[in-house]
C-alpha positions in Angstrom: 35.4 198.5 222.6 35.7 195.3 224.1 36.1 193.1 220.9 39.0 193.1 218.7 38.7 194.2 215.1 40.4 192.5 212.4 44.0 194.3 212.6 44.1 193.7 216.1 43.2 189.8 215.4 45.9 189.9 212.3 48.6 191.5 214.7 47.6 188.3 217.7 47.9 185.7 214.9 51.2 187.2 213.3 52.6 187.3 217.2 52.0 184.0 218.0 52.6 182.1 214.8 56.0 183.8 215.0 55.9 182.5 219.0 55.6 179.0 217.8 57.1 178.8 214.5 60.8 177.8 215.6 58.9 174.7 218.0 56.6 173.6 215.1 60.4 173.9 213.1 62.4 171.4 215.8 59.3 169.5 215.9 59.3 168.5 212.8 63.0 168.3 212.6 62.4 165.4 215.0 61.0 162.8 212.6 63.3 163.5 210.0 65.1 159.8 208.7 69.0 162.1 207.7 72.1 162.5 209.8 71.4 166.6 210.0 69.0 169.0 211.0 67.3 168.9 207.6 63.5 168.7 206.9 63.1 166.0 204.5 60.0 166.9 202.9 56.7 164.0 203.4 59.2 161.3 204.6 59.0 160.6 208.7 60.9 158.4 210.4 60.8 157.5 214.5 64.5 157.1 214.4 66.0 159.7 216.5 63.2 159.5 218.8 64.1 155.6 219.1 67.8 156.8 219.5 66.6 158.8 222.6 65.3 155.8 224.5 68.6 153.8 223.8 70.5 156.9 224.6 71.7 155.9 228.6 72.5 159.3 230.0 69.2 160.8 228.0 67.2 158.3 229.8 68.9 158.5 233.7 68.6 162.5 233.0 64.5 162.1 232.6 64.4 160.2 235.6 66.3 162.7 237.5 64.1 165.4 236.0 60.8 163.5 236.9 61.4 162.8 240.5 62.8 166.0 240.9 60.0 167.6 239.4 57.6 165.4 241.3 59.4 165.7 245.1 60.1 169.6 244.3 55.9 170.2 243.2 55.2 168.2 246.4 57.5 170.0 248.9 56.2 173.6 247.7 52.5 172.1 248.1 52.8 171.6 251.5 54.6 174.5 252.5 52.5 177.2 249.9 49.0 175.6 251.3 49.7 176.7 255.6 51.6 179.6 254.5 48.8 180.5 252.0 46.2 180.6 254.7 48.3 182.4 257.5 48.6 185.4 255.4 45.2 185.6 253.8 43.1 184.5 257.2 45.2 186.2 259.5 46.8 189.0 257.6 49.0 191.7 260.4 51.9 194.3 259.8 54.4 191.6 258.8 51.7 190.3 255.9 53.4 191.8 253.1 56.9 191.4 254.0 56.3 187.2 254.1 54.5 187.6 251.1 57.5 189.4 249.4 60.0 187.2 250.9 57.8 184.0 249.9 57.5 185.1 246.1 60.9 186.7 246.0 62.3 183.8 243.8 60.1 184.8 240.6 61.9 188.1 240.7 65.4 187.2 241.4 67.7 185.8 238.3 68.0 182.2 238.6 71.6 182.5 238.0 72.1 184.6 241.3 70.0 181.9 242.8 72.2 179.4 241.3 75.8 180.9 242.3 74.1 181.4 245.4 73.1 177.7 246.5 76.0 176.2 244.7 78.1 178.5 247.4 75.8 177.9 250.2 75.5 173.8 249.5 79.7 173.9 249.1 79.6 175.5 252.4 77.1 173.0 254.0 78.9 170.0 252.1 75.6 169.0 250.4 76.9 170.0 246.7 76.1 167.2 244.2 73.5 165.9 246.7 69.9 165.1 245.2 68.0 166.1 248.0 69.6 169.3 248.3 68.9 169.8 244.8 65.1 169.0 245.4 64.8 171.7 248.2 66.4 174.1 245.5 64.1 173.8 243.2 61.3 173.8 245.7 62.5 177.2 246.7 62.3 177.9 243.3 58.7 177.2 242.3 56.7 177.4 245.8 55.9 181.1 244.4 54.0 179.2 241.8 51.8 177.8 244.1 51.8 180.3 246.4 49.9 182.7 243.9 47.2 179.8 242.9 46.6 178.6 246.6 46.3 181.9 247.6 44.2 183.3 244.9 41.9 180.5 246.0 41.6 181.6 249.5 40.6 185.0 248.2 36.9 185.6 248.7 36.7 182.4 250.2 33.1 181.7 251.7 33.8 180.6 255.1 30.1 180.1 256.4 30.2 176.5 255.8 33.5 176.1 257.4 31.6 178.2 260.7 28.5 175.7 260.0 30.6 172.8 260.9 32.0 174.0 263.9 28.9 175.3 265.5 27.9 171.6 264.8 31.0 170.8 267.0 33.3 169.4 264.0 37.0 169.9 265.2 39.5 172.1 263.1 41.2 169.2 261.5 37.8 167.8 260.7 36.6 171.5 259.1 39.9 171.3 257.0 40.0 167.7 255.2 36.6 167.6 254.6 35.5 171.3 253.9 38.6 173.6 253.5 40.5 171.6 251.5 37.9 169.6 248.6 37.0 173.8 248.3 40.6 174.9 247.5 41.9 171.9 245.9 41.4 173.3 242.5 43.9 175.8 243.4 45.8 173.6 244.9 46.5 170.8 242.0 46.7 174.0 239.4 49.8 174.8 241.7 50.7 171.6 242.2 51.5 170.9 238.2 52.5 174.7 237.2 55.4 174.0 239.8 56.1 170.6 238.3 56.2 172.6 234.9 58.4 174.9 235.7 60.6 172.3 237.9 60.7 170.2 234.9 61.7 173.3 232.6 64.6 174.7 234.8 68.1 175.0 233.6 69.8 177.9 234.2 69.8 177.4 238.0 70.3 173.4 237.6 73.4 173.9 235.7 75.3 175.0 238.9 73.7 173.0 241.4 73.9 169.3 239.9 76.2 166.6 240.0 77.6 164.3 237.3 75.0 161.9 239.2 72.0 164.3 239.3 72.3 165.7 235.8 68.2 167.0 234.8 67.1 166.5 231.4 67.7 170.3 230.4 71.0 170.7 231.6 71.6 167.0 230.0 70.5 169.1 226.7 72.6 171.9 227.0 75.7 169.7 227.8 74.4 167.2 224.5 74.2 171.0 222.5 77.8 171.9 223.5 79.2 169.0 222.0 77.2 168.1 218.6 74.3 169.4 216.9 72.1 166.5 215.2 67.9 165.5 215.0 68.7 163.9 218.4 68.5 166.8 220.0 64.9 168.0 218.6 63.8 164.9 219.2 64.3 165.2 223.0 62.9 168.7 223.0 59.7 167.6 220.6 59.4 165.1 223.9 59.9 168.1 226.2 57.3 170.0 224.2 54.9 167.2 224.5 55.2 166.8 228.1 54.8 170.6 228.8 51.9 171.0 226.7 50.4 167.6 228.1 51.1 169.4 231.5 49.6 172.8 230.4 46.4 170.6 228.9 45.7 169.1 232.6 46.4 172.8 234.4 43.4 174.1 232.3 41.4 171.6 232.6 41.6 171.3 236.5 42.0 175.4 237.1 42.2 177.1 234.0 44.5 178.9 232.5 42.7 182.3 232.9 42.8 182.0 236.4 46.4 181.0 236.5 48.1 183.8 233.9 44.9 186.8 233.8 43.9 186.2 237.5 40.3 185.6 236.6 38.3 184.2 238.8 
């Protein structure tokens, strides 16, 4: 009962290779030497990927995305770890509703969010600002850490914590030495599944950014609108790599089970 048979394996393998058939497609695509999106049988050529690199706005839009992706992962760190531990170490009546308030953006369309901070930051007069635009995506993916510092917490042995402070070790002292080495598994899983998903975002991006803070994906989308050609899979074979590079380190350091079963 708890292994699969062979139809069961046949059915995973059909699912996933049609999952990743269109990325293997573009992939490919990338190295192509024509003009179109053609696969040109056992010929490869680095041009379009070299036409990437002296592409300007391609280039300034990965910078954007990078810090942005960097600052926004950051930012959500340091507010998922303190509000992590409030509501698993001193849960009360108002536990759920901060939890629910604190995760609410994985449920909510990011296009309401977008519309929604694009009117709030016109209102505010921070529209087209790159630090606004940071804190919107750090409302965006602190749920992401959220759920991995807190399922770290969870079951938490806390006698060596009580060890150190019956030996007179201050709170600060119990945290950076004890607390936090214990959790920070949890806490650099997090840390990169928000940079992921920062990295990734685009439908919420497309309303918030500026001429001047233009992110990688919505750079795409704009590039997409206007011509088709193996530039494009180049950038998102690049994309690919830097998400599954990403997704490489998360398992490494926390494990992938953890993060998408909730095994512990």
């Amino acid at each position: 009962m708890t292994k699969n048979g062979p139809i069961a394996l046949l059915f995973n393998a059909l699912v996933i290779s049609f999952m990743l058939a269109p990325i293997l497609v573009v992939c490919v695509i990338a190295f192509t030497p024509e003009n179109t999106l053609t696969i040109h049988g056992p010929e490869l050529s680095l041009r379009w990927f070299k036409a990437v690199f002296e592409y300007p706005d391609f280039v300034s839009s990965f910078w954007n995305s990078l810090w942005l992706g960097l600052s926004s992962a950051t930012i959500a760190t340091v507010i998922a770890v303190p509000a992590g531990m409030a509501l698993i170490r001193y849960p009360n009546r108002w536990s759920g509703l901060l939890q629910g308030l604190f995760l609410s953006p994985l449920i909510i369309p990011h296009l309401v969010l977008g519309v929604a901070l694009l009117r709030l930051f016109t209102l505010i007069g921070g529209a087209g600002s790159f630090g606004w635009l940071i804190l919107a995506h750090a409302l965006v993916v602190t749920p992401y850490t959220m759920r991995l510092v807190m399922s770290a917490l969870i079951g938490f042995d806390r006698s060596a914590e009580h060890a150190a402070m019956s030996l007179g070790a201050s709170k600060t002292t119990v945290f950076l030495r004890i607390t936090l080495p214990m959790i920070l598994p949890g806490i650099t899983g997090g840390w990169l599944l928000a940079f992921i998903n920062s990295f990734d975002e685009v439908t919420m991006s497309i309303f918030v950014t500026s001429p001047s803070t233009v992110t990688l994906p919505v750079r795409m989308y704009m590039y997409a609108t206007e011509s088709i050609d193996p530039m494009m899979a180049a950038v998102s074979a690049l994309m690919v790599a830097i998400t599954a590079g990403a997704m490489i380190i998360l398992d490494r350091v926390y494990g992938l089970d953890r993060v998408l079963v909730g095994r512990s």
